[in-house]
Residue frames relative to the residue before (quaternion, step in Angstrom):
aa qw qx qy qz dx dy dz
X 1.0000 0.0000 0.0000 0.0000 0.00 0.00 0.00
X 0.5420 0.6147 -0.2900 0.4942 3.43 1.01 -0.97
X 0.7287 0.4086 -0.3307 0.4389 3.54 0.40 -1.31
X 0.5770 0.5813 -0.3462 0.4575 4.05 0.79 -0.91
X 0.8370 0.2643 -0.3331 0.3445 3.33 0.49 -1.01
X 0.4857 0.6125 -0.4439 0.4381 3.70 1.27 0.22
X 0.6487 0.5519 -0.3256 0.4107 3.30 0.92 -0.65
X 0.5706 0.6220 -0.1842 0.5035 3.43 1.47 -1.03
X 0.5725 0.4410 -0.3004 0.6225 3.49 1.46 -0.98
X 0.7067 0.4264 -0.3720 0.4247 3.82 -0.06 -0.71
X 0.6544 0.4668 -0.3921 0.4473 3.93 0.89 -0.85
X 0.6184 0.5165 -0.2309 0.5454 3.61 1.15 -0.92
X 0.5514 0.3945 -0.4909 0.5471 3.72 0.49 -0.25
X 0.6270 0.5041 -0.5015 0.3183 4.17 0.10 -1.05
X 0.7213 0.4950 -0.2487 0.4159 3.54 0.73 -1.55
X 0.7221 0.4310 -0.3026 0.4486 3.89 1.04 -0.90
X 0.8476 0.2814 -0.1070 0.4371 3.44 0.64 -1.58
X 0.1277 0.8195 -0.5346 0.1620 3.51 0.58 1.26
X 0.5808 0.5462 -0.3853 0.4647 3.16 1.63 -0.92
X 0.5541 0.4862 -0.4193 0.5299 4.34 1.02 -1.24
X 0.6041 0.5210 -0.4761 0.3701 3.83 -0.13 -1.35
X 0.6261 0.6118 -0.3455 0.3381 3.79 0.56 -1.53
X 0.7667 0.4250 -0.1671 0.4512 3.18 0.80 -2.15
X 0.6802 0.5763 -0.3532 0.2836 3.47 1.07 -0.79
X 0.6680 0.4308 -0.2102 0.5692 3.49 1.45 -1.05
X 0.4006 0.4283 -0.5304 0.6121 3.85 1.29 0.40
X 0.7598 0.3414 -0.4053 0.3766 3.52 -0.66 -0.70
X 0.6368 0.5862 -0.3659 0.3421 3.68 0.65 -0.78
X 0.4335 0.8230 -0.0011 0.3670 2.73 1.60 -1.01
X 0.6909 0.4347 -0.0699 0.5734 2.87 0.61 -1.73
X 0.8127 0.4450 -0.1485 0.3455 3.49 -0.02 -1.93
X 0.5670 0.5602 -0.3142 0.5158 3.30 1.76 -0.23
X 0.5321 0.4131 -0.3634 0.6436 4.23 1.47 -0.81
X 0.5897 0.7195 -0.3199 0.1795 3.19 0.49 -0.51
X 0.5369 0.5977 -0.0087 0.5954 2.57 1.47 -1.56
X 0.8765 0.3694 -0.2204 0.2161 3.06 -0.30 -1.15
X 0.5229 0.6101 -0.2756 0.5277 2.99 2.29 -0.66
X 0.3816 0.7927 -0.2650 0.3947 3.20 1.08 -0.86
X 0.7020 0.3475 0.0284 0.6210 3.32 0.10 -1.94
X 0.6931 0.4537 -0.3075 0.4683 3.70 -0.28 -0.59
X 0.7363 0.4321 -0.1822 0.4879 3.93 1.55 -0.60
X 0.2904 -0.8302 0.2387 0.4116 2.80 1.49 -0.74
X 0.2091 0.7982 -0.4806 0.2969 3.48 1.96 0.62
X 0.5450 -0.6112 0.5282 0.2242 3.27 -1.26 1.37
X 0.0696 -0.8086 0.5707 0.1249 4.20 -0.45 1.14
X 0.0666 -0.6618 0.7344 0.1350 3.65 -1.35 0.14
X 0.2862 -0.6479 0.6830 0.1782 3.20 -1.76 0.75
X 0.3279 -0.7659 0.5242 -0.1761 2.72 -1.47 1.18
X 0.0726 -0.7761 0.6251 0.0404 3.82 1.19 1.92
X 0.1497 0.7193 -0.6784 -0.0017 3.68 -1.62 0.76
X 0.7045 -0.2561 0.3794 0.5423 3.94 -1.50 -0.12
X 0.4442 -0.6156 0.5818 0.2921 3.16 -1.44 0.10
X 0.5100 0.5927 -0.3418 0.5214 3.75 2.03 -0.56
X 0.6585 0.5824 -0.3037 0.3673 3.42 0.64 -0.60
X 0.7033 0.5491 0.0506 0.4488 3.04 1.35 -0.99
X 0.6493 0.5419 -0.0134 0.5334 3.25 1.59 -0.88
X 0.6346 0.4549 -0.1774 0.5990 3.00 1.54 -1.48
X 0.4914 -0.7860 0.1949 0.3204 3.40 1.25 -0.45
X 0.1768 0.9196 -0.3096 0.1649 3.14 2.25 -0.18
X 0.6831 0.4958 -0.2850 0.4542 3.03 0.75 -2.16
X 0.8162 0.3510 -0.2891 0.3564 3.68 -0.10 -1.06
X 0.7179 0.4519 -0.3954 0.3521 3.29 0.83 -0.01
X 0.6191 0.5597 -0.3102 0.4552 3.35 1.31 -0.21
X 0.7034 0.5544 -0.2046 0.3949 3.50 1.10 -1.22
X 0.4066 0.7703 -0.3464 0.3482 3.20 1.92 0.09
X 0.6108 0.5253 -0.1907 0.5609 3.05 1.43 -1.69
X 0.8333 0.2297 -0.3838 0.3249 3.60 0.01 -0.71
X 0.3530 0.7394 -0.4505 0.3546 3.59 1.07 0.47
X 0.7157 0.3499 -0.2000 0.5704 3.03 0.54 -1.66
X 0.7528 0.3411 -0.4916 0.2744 3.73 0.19 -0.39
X 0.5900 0.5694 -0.2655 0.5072 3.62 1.18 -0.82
X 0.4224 -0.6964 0.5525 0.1769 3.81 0.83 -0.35
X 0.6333 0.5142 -0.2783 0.5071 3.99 1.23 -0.03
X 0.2221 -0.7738 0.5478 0.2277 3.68 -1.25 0.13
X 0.3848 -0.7201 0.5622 0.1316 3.50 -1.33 0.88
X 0.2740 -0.6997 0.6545 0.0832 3.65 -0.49 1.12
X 0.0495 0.8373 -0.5437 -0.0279 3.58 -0.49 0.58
X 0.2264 -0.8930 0.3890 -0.0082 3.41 -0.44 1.17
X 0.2102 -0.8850 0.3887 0.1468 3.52 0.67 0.78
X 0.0700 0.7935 -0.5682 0.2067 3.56 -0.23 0.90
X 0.4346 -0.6120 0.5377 0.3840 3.50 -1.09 0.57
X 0.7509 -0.4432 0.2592 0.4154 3.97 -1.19 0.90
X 0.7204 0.3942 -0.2735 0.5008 3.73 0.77 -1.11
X 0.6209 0.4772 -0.3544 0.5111 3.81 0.73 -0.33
X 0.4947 0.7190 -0.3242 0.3649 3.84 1.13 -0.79
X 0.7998 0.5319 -0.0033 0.2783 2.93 0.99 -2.12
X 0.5121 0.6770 -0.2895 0.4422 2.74 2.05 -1.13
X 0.6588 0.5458 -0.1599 0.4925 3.19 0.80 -1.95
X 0.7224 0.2720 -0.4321 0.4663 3.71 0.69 0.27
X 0.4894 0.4823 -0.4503 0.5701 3.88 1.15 -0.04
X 0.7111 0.5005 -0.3023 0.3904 4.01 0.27 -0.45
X 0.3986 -0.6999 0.4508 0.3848 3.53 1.47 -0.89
X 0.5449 0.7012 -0.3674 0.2763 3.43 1.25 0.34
X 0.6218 0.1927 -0.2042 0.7311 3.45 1.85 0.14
X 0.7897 -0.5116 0.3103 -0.1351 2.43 -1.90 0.88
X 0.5667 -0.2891 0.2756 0.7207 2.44 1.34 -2.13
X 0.1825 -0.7735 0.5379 0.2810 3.89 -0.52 0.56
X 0.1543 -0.6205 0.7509 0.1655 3.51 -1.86 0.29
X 0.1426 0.7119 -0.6445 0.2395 3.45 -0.08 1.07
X 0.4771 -0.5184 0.7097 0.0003 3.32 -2.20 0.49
X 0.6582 0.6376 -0.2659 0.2990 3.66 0.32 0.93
X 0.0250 0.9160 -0.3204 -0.2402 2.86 2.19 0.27
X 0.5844 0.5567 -0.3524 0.4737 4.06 0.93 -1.34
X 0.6107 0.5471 -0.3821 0.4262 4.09 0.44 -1.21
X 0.8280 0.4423 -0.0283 0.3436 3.50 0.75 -1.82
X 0.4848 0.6009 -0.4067 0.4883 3.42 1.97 0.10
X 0.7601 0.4182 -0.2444 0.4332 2.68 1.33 -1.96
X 0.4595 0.6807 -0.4345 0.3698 4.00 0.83 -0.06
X 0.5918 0.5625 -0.2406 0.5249 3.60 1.30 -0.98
X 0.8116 0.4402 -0.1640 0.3473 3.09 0.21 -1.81
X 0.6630 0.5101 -0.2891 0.4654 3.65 1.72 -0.02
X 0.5366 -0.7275 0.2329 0.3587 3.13 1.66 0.35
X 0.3995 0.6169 -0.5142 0.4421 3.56 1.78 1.07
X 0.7424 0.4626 -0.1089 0.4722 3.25 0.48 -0.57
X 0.2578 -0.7473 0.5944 0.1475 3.64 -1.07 0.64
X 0.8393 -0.2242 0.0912 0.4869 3.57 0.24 -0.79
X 0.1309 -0.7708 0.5545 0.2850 3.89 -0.97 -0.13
X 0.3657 -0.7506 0.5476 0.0541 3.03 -1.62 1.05
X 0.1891 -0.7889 0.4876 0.3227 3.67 0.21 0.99
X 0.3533 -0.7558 0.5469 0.0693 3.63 -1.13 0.15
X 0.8629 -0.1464 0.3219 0.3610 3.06 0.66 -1.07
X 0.1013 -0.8549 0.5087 0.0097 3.58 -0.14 0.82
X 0.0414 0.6763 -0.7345 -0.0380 4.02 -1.66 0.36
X 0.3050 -0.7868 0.4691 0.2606 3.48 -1.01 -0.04
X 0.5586 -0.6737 0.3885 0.2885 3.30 -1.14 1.16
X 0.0606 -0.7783 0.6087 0.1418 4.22 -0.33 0.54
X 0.4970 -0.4365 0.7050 0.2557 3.59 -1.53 -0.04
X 0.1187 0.7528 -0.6444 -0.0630 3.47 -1.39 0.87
X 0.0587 -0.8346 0.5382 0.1016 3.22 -0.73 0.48
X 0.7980 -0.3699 0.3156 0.3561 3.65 -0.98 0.31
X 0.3802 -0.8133 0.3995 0.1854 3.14 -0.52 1.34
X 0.8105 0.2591 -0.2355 0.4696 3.32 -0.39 1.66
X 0.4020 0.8296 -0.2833 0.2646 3.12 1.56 -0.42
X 0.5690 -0.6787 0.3161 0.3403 3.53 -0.69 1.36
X 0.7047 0.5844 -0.1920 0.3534 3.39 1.15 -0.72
X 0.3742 0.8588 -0.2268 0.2664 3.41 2.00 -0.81
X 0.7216 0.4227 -0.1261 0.5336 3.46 0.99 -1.38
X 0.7218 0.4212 -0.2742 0.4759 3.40 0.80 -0.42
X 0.5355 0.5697 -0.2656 0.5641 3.63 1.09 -0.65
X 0.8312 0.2472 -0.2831 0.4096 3.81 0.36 -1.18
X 0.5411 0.5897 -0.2873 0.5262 3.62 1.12 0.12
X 0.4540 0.4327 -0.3804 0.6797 3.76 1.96 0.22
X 0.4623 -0.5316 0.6277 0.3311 3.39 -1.96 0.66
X 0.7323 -0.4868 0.3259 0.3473 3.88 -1.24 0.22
X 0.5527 0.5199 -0.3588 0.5436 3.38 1.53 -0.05
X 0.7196 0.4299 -0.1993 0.5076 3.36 0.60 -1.15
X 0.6939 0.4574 -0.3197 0.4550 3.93 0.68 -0.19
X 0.3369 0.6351 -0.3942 0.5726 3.22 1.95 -0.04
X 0.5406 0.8098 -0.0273 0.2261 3.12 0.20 -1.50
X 0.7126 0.2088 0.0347 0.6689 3.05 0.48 -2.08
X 0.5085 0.6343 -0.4147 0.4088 3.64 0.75 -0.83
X 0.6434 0.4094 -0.3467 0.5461 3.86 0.53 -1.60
X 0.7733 0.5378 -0.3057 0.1389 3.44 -0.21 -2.01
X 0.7031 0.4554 -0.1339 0.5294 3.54 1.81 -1.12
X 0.0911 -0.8354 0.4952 0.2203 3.58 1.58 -0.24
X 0.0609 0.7710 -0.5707 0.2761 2.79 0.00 2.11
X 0.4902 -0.6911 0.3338 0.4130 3.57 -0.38 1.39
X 0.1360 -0.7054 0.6957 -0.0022 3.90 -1.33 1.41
X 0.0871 -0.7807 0.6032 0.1381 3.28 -0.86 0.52
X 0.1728 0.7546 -0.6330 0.0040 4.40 -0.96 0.89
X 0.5907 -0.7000 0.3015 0.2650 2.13 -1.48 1.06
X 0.3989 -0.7056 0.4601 0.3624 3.78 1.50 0.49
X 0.8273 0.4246 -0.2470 0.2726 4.09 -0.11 -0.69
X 0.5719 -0.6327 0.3848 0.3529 3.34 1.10 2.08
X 0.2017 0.6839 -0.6728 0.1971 4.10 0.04 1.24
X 0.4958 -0.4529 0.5103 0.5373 4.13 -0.33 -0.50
X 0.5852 0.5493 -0.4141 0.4292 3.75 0.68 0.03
X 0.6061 0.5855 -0.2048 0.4978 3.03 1.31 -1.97
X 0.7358 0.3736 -0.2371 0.5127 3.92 0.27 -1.64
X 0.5922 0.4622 -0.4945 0.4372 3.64 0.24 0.10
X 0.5287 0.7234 -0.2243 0.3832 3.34 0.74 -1.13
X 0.8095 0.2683 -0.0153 0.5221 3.31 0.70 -1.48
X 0.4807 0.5673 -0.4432 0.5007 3.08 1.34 0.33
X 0.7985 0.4921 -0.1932 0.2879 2.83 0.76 -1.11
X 0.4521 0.6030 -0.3313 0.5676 3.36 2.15 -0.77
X 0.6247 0.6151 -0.2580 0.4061 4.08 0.73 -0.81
X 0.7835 0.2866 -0.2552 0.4888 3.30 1.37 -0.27
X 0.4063 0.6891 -0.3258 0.5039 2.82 1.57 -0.04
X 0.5811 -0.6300 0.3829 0.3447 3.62 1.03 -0.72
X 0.5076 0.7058 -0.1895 0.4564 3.23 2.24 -0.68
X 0.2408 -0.7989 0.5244 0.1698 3.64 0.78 0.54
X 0.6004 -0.2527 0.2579 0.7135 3.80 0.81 -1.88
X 0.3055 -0.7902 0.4815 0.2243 2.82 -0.90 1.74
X 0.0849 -0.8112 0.5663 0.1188 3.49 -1.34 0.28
X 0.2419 0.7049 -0.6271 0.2266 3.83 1.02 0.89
X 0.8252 -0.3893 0.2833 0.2953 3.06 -1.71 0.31
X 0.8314 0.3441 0.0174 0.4360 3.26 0.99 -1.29
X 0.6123 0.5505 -0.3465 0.4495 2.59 1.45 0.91
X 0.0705 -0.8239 0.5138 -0.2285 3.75 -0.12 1.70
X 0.2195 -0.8043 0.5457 -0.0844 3.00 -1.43 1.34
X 0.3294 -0.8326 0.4417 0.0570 3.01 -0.35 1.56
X 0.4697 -0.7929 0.3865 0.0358 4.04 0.52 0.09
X 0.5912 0.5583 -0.2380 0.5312 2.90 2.11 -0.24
X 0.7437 -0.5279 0.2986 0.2813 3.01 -1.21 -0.71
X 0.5945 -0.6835 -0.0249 0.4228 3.98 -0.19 0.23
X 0.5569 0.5024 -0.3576 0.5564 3.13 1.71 -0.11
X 0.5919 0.4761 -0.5127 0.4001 4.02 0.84 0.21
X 0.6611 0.5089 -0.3709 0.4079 3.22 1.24 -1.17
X 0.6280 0.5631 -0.3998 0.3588 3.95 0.71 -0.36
X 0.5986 0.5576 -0.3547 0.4527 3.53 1.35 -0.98
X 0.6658 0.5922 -0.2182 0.3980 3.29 1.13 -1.24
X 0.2501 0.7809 -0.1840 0.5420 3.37 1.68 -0.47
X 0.9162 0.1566 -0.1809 0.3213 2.77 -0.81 -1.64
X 0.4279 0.8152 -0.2670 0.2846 3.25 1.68 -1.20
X 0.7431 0.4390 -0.0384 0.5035 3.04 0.93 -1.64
X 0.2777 -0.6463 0.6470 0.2941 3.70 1.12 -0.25
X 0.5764 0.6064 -0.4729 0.2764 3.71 -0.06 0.95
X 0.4807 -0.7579 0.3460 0.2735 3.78 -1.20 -0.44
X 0.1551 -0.8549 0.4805 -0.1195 3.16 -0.69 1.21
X 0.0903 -0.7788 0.6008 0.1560 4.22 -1.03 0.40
X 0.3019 -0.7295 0.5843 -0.1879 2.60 -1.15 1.38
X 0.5956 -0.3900 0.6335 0.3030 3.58 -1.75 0.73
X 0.5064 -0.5695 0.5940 0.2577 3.32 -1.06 0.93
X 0.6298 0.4686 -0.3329 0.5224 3.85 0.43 -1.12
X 0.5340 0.5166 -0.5345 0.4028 3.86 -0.03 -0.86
X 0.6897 0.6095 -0.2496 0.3011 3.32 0.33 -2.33
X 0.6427 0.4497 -0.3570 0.5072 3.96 0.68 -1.92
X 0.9226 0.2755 -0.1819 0.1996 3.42 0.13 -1.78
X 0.5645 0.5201 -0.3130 0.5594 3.67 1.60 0.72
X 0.5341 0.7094 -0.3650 0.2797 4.21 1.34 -0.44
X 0.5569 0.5944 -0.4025 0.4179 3.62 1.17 -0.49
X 0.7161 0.2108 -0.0718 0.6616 3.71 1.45 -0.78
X 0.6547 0.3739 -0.5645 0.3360 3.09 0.49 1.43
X 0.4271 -0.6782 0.5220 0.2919 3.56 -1.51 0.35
X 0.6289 0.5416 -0.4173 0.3700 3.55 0.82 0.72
X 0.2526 -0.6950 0.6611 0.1271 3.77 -1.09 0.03
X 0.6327 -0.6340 0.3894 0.2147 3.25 -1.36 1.10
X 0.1122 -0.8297 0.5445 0.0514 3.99 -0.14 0.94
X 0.7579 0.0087 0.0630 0.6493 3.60 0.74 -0.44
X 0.2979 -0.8224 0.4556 -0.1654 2.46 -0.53 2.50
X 0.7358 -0.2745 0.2776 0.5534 4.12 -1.17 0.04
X 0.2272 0.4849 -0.8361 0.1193 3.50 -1.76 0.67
X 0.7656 -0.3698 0.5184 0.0915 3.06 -2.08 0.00
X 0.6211 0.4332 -0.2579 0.6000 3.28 1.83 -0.12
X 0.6174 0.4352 -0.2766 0.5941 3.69 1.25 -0.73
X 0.4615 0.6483 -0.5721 0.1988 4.14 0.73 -0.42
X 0.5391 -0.6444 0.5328 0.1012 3.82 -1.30 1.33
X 0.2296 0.8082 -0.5413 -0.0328 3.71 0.05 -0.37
X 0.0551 -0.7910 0.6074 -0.0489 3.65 -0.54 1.45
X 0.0687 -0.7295 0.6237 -0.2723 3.31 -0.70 1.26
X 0.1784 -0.8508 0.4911 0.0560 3.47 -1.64 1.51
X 0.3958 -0.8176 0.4103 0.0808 2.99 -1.00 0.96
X 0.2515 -0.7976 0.5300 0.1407 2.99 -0.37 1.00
X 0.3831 -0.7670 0.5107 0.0651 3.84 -0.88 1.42
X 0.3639 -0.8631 0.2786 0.2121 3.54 -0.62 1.18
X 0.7239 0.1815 -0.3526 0.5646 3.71 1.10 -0.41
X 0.0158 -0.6836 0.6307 -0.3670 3.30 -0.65 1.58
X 0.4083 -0.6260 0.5633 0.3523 4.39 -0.22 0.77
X 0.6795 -0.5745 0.3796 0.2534 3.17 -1.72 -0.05
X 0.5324 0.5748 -0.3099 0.5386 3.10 1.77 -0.43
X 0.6340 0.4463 -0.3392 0.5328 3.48 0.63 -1.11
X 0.6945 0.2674 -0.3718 0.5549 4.24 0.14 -1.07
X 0.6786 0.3317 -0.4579 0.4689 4.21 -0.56 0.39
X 0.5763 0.3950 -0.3983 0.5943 3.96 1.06 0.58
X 0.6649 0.4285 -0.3334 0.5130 3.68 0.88 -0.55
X 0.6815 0.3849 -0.3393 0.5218 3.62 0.76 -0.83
X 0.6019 0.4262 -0.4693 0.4857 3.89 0.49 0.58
X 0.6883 0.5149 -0.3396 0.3818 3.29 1.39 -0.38
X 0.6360 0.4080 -0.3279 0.5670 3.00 1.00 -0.65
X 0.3435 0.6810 -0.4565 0.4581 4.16 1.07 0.15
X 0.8001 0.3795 -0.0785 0.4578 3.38 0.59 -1.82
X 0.7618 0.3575 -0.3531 0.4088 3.41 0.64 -0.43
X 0.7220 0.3181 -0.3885 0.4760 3.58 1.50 0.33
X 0.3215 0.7414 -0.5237 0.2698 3.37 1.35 0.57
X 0.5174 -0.6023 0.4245 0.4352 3.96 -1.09 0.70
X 0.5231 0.5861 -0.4236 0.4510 3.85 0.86 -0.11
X 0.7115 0.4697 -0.2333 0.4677 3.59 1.12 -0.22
X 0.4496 0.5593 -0.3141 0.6216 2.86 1.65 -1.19
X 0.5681 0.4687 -0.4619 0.4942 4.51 -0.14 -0.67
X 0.6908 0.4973 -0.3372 0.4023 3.64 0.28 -1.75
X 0.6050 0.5285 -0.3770 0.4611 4.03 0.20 -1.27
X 0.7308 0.5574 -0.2971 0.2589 3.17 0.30 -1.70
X 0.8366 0.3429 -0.0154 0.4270 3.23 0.96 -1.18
X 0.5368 0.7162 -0.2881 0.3404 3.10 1.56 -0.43
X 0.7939 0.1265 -0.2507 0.5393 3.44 -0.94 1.41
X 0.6153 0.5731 -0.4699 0.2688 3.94 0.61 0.54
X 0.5433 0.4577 -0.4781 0.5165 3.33 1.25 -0.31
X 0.7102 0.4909 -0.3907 0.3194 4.12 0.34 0.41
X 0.7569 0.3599 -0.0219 0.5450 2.75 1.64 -1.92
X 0.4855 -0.5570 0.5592 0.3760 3.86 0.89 -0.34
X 0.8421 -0.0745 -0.1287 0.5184 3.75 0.74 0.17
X 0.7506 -0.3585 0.3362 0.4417 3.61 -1.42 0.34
X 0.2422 -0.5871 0.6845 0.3581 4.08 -1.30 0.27
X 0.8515 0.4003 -0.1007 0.3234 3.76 0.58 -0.39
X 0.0409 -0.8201 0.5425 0.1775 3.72 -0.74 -0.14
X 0.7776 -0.4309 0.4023 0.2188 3.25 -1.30 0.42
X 0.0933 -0.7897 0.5030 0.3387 3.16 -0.07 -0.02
X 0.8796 0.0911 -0.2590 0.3885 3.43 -1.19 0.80
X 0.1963 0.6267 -0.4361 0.6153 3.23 1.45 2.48
């Protein structure tokens, strides 16, 4: 049953997320001229596995601009949900990961891919649920365990993204205390994509979903849903790079500037401020703010 309704999520993503599909096979696009110009210059490239929120929300490309031009090097940035990231750093296909998964990224170290992680930054994961929705008032007046919970007990349409992202593993963390081991009500469907399709998809459905605060700001003008379970200390996001261990010496003295720049206090200004002249507030915090 499970397997039908993912499929159902992927046929429904063609018809909803034509506008993401667009941006997604533009960006591919891009990172592919990108490349090639790259090479053809003879600038030194690194790949770069990250979130697919990070990326979407646009951060990554706006920020990695600056350390291009100062460093003289290019960043391939591959957008992958967190558990698909990691892989691509155990394979040798990235560089370096920015991911959002803190368990995935211990246990990435502790196998001897990985050298160290640098937290970076932090947002907080919310619950949305259909704007207006009979169930809304009762659900946001539940801690995030208990609105799980009601969600199963009322089989009320959830949508995950099923494909072990740091969204996804939170998620199931969160179904696990709930008592929900793997949920399997009716209305509950996984979509396989990414986080700003899986939210559109969402709304479509008049259902519930959790989300990266940032997705939510930079996707809400085109969405039918409304935040139901807001920020606490249990939902906090923490994204943080990793720096990958067999990697030449050229390529690991570009990564240690990267991970330089993204805790430099000039970055630390960028986080702070980033996304309020659009959204009315920051997509990001500091860490330890």
């Amino acid at each position: 049953m499970k397997n039908v309704k993912k499929i159902m999520g992927l046929a429904l993503t063609l018809v909803l997320g034509l506008t993401a599909v667009g941006c997604s096979s533009t960006s591919s696009s891009s990172s592919s001229s990108a490349s090639s110009e790259g090479k053809d210059s003879g600038v030194k490239e690194i790949t770069m596995a990250s979130t697919y929120s990070l990326d979407e929300t646009g951060f990554l490309a706006d920020t990695l601009k600056t350390f291009e031009e100062e460093n003289g090097v290019k960043v391939n940035v591959v957008a992958r949900g967190t558990g698909e990231a990691i892989e691509l750093g155990k394979t040798g296909d990235a560089d370096i990961l920015f991911v959002h998964a803190k368990s995935k990224e211990e246990e990435f170290i502790k196998e001897g891919y990985g050298v160290d992680r640098t937290e970076i930054m932090y947002n907080y994961f919310v619950v949305l649920g259909p704007k207006g929705g009979e169930h809304n008032e009762k659900i946001s007046k539940l801690n995030v365990v208990d609105a799980f919970k009601y969600i199963a007990d009322n089989n009320l349409v959830f949508l995950s993204r099923g494909d072990q992202s740091g969204t996804h593993v939170k998620e199931l963390s969160i179904w696990k205390e709930a008592g929900i081991e793997t949920p399997d009500f009716s209305n509950y469907n996984e979509s396989g994509k990414g986080q700003a399709e899986t939210v559109k998809m969402a709304s479509e459905m008049g259902g519930y979903v959790i989300t990266d605060k940032a997705t939510y700001l930079s996707n809400k003008d085109n969405l039918d849903l409304e935040i139901v379970i807001g920020e606490d200390e249990t939902l906090k996001n923490v994204y943080s790079v990793v720096r990958i261990k067999d990697i030449d010496d050229e390529t690991k003295a570009i990564t240690d500037k990267l991970v330089e720049f993204y805790s430099s206090d000039e970055m630390k200004d960028t986080i702070r401020e980033y996304g309020k002249d659009k959204y009315g507030e920051p997509l990001y915090f500091v860490i330890g703010e």
